[in-house]
C-alpha positions as CSV (number, residue, x, y, z in Angstrom):
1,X,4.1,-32.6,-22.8
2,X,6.7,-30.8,-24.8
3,X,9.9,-32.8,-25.7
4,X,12.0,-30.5,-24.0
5,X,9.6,-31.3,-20.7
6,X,11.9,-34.3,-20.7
7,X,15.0,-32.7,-19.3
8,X,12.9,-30.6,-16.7
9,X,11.5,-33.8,-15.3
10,X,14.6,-35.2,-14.8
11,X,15.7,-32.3,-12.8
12,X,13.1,-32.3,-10.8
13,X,13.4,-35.8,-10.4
14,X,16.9,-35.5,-9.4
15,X,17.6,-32.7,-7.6
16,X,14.1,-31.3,-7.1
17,X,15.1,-31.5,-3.9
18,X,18.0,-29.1,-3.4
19,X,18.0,-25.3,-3.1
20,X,20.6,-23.4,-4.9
21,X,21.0,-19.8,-5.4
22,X,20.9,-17.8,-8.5
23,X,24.4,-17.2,-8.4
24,X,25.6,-20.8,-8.4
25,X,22.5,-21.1,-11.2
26,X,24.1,-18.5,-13.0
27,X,27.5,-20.0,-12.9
28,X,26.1,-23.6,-14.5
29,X,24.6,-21.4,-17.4
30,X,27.8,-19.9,-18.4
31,X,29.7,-23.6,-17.8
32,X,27.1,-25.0,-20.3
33,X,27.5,-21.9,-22.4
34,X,31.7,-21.9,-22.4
35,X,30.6,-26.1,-23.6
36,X,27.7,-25.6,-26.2
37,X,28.1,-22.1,-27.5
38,X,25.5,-22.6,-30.0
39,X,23.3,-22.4,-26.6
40,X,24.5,-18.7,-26.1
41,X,21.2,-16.9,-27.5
42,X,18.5,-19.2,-26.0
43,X,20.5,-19.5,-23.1
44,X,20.8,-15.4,-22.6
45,X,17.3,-15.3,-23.3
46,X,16.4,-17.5,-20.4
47,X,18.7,-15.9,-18.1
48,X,17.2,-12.7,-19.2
49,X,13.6,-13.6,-18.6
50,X,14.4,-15.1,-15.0
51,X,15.7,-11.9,-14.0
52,X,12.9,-9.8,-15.4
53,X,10.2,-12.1,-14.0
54,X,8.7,-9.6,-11.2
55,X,9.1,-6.4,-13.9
56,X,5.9,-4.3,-13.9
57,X,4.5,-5.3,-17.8
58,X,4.9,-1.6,-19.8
């Protein structure tokens, strides 16, 4: 396990649960973002990946 595996068991842990859309998703990043803007680039990265997930490899 990964230390960052921490924080991803805790969400699924806490709100594993709950169904949210990308949208409201995409509002949390840019919260977190407009708080920790040293998170911009890995944040933007992940965003960026989510959205390209189904994308035919070239």
């Amino acid at each position: 396990m990964y230390f960052t595996d921490r924080g991803i068991e805790e969400l699924t842990d806490r709100r594993g649960a709950e169904e949210v859309s990308l949208t409201w998703l995409a509002e949390r990043l840019r919260e977190f973002v407009d708080l920790n803007p040293e998170f911009e680039t890995p944040v933007d990265r992940l965003a960026t990946w989510l959205a390209r997930l189904d994308d035919e490899d070239d």
